[in-house]
N, C-alpha and C positions, 0 to 999 in steps of 0.2 A: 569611376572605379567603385565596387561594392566593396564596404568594410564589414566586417560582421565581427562584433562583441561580445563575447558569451561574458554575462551578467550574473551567471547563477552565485549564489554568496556560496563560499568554504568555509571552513576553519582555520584557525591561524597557524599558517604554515601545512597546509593542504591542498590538494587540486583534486576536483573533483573526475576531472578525465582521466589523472594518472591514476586513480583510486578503481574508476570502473576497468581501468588497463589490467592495473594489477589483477583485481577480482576475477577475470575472464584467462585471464594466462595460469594463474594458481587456485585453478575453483575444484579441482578435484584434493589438492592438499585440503583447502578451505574447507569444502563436504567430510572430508573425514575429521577434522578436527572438530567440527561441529556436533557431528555424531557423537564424538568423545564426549565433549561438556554435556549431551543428555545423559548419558549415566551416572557422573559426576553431581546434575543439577538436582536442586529440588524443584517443581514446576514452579514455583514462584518465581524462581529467579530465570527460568528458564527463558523469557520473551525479552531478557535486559542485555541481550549483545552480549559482550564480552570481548577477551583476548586470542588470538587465535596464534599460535609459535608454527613458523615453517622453516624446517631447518636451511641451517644456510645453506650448506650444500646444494640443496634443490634449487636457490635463486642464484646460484653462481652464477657467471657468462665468461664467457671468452674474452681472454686480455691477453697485452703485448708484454714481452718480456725481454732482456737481453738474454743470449745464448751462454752458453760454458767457455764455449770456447774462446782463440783471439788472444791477442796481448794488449796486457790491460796497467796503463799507470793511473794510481790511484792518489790522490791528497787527502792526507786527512788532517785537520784540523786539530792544532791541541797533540799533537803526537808527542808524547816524552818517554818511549818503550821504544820504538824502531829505527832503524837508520837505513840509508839507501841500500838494496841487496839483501836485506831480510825480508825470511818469508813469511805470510800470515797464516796459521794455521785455520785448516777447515771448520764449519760451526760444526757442532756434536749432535745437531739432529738431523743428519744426514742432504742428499742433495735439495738445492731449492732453500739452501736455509733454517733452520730448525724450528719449527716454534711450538710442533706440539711432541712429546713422547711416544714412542709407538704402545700401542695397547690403551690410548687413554680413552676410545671411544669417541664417539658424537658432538662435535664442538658444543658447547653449553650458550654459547652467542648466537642461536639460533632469532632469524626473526619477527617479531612479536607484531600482529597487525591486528588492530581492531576495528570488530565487526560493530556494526550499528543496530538496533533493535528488527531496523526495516529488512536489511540485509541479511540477519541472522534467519529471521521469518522466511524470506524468499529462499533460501538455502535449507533450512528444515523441512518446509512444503515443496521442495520442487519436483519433484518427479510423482505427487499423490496429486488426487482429483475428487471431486464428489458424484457419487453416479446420481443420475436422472437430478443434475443442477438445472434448475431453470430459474428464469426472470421472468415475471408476470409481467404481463402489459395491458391489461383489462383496465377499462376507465374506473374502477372500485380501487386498484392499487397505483392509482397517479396522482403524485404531487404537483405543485406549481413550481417552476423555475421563472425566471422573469429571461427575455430575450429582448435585442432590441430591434425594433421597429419601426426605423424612421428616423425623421424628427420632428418636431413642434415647436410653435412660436413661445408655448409658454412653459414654463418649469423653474426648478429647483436653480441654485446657480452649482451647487455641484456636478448637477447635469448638463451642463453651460458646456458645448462646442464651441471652441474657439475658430480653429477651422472653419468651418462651415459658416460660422456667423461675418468670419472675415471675406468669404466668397461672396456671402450677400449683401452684403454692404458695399465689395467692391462691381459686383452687377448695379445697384441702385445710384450707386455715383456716376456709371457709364451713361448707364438709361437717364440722368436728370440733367448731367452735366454736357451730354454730346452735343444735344442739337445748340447748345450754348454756346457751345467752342466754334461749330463751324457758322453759325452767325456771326459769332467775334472776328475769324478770320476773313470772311466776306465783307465784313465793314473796314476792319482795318486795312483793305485791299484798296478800297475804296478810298477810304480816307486817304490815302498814301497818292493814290492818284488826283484827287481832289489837290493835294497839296503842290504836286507837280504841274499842276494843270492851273494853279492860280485861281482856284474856284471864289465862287462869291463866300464871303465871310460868315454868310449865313448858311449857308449848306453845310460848310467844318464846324461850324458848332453845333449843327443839329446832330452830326456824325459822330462829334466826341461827346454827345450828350449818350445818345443811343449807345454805344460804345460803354460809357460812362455805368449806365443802369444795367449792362448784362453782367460788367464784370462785379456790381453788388449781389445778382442775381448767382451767379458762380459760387460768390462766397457765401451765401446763404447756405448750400448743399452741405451738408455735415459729413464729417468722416465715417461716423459711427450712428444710426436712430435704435430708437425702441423695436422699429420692425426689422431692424437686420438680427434680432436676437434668436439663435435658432439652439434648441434643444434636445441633447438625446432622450428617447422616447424609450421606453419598457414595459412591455405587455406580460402578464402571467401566462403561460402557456404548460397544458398540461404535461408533465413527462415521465415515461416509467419509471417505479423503482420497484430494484430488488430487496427485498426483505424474507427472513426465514423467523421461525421458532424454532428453541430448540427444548424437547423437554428431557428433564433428566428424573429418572424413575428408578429408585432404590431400596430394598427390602432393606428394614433399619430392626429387625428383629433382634433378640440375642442372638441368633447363631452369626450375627455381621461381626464378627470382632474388630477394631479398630485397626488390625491391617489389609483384610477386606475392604473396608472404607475408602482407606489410604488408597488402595489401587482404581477403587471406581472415583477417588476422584480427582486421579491424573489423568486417566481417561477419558473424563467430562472436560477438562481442563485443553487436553488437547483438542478437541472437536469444536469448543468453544472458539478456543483460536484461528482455526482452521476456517469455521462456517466466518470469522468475522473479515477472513480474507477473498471470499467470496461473495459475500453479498454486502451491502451499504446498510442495513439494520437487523441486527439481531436482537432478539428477545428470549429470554429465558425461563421456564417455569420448571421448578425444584419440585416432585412430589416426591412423597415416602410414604410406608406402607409395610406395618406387620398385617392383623387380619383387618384392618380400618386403614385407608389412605385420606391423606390430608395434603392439601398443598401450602410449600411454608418457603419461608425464604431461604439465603445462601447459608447461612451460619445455622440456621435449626437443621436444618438440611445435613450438614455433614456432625455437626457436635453434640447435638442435643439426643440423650438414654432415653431412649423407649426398649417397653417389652412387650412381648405376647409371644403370638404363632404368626404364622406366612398365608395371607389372601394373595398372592399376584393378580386376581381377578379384581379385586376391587381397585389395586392403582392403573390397570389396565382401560376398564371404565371409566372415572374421573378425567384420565389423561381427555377418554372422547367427548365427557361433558365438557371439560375447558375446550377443546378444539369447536364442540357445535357451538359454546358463547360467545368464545370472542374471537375465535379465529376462522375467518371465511378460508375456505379454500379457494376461491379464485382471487384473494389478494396476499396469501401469506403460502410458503415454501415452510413445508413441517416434517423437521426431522427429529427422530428419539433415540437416545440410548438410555438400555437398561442393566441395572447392574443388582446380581444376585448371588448366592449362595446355592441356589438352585432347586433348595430344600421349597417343598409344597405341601399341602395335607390332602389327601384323597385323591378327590375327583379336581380339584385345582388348574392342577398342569395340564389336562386336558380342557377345559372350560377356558382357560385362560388361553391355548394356542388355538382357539376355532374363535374367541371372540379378537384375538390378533388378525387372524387370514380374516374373517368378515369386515371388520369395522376399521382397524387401524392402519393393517396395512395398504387398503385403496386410499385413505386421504394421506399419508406420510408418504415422502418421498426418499426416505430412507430410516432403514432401523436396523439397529445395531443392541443384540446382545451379547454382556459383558459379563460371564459368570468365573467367579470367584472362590472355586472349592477350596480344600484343603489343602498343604504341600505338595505334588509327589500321590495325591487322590487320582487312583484311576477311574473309578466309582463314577455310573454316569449317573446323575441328581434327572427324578422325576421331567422335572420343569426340560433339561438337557432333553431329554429323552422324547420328548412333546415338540418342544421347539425344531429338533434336527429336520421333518420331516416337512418342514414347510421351507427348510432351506434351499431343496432343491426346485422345489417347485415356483416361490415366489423372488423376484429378479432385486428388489431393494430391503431385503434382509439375510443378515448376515451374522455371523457368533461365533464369538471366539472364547477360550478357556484362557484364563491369568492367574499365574501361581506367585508370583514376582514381581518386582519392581521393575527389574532390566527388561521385563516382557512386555511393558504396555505400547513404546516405542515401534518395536516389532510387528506389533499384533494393531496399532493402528494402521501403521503402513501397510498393512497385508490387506488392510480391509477397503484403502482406499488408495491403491495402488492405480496407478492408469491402468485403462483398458488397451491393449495391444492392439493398434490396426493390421488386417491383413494383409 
């Protein structure tokens, strides 16, 4: 009979089947309440799970009850108000019992199930994808895994098979010890008849002499030697991995005001998460850029006053000096988002959407611009105006307008919705 033990650890006073049950019976209540806490959230807190309320109503089921009808004697305990032949009057919240008022609304005892970080993620991303996702497998983007291969005489004692060294050792006693045994049994056949037979006195002792030295020869064979030691073996062997960059490219001019910011970088924020659900290393590089770009880390990035005017040409270039430095394209996945105001000076927005189609866009596997005008700005910005016309012609970029906080949710999904099969 096969037993089978699911081992996996829970929490105390949890089950991890009854959990993925639930998830899968109530996952469209679960998606919408999920949705909810992004508006609510700040992105910080956004990737920390939380609580999710499904009203009770929706987990109700189907129960047994007694009917109305029938005659019914009742005991009650503690009675000092009734006597045999009075009647009980009805409860005052009508049939079934009263227990809530009519008009009070939506039981307040709804639910309460919490989501895990892992869970909360899967249910945020589920229905979005990344276009032209790939995984390099070029010998330039292979790490070593170690596999194993065998086994060996010599090694670590962590590495100690028990198994295997018990198989070998009981091969080595068969092979040392057999032809032993069936000589012992051939003499003592002997002997045996020797004894019945009245033999001379000198043949039975030559017989339990012989006899005598195999069975020391027997016990000399050890249980266990040095060469039944057999070890698991582990070779490095090269194996794919997936890895991306992701660069994040933001005009930090004065015209950025600190809620323009604010929304490029829930945006970055999300894509960050997103890319680190799809591939096993991300790496990230922060440039900014009024008419001079610099590449600087995560806090000068979003906090740190500068001023001047708008080059988008220049953080456009740096972006391709760091990709030709240190980022091959046959071993790194390179995707960018850009976030601007949109404002340009001159000839700019144009210089800058022909050095995009030429340079950035063949080695990026997707790019995403994120412009951030005014409120309620119809006004389409230079940069808008430059950029629109490669949208339709180039397959892995994409641009969206954000005026709002409730819009970045939106406007990432839109950008990285699945593709529809036909």
């Amino acid at each position: 009979m096969l037993y089978v033990i699911d081992r996996r650890l829970n929490g105390r006073n949890k089950s991890a089947v009854n959990r993925q049950r639930f998830i899968r019976r109530y996952k469209e209540h679960i998606r919408n309440a999920v949705k909810g806490m992004v508006a609510d959230r700040s992105i910080k807190d956004m990737i920390q799970g939380g609580e999710v309320k499904v009203p009770a109503k929706d987990i109700s089921e189907p129960g047994f009850r007694y009917g109305q009808g029938g005659d019914w004697e009742m005991v009650h305990p503690g009675n000092r108000e009734f006597v045999r032949g009075d009647r009980i009057p009805r409860p005052s919240g009508g049939a079934g019992g009263g227990g809530r008022e009519p008009g009070s609304g939506e039981s307040t005892d709804d639910f309460v199930f919490t989501v895990s970080r892992d869970e909360f993620l899967n249910i945020f991303f589920e229905d979005l994808e990344l276009p032209n996702l790939m995984r390099t497998t070029l010998a330039e983007a292979q790490h070593n895994k170690l596999v194993r291969a065998g086994y060996v005489k010599d090694g670590t004692p962590a590495n100690l098979s028990v198994a295997r060294t018990m198989k070998t050792a009981l091969a080595r006693r068969i092979a040392l010890s057999g032809p032993i045994k069936n000589e012992l049994e051939r003499l003592g056949a002997l002997l045996a008849a020797a004894l019945r037979e009245a033999a001379p006195q000198p043949r039975i002792a030559l017989l339990e002499e012989r006899i005598a030295e195999l069975q020391r020869r027997l016990a000399r064979v050890r249980f266990l030697d040095d060469l039944d030691l057999r070890y698991r073996h582990r070779v490095a062997q090269p194996a794919p991995t997936a890895r991306a960059v992701m660069f994040c490219l933001m005009d930090v001019s004065a015209s950025m005001d600190e809620r323009k910011k604010d929304l490029a970088k829930r945006f970055f924020t999300l894509l960050y998460l997103f890319l680190t659900r799809k591939y096993e290393r991300v790496e990230l590089v922060f440039i900014r850029h009024t008419d001079e770009a610099e590449e600087v880390d995560e806090d000068t990035f979003f906090y740190d006053q500068r001023s001047g005017g708008t080059v988008v040409l220049s953080a456009l270039e740096l972006m391709k000096k760091v990709v030709d430095e240190r980022f091959r394209l046959s071993e790194w996945n390179i995707y960018a988002a850009q976030a601007s105001d949109g404002d340009a000076f001159g000839a700019d927005a144009g210089k800058s959407a022909r050095f995009l189609r030429e340079h950035l866009l063949r080695a990026a596997r997707y790019f995403a611009y994120i412009e951030t005008p005014e409120e309620d700005s119809p006004r389409k910005s230079p940069l808008w105006a430059e950029y629109e016309e490669l949208r339709g012609s180039e397959p892995n970029f994409a641009m969206k307008r954000v005026t709002r906080p409730q819009e970045i949710y939106p406007v990432f999904r839109d950008l990285f919705a699945k593709e529809k099969v036909a």
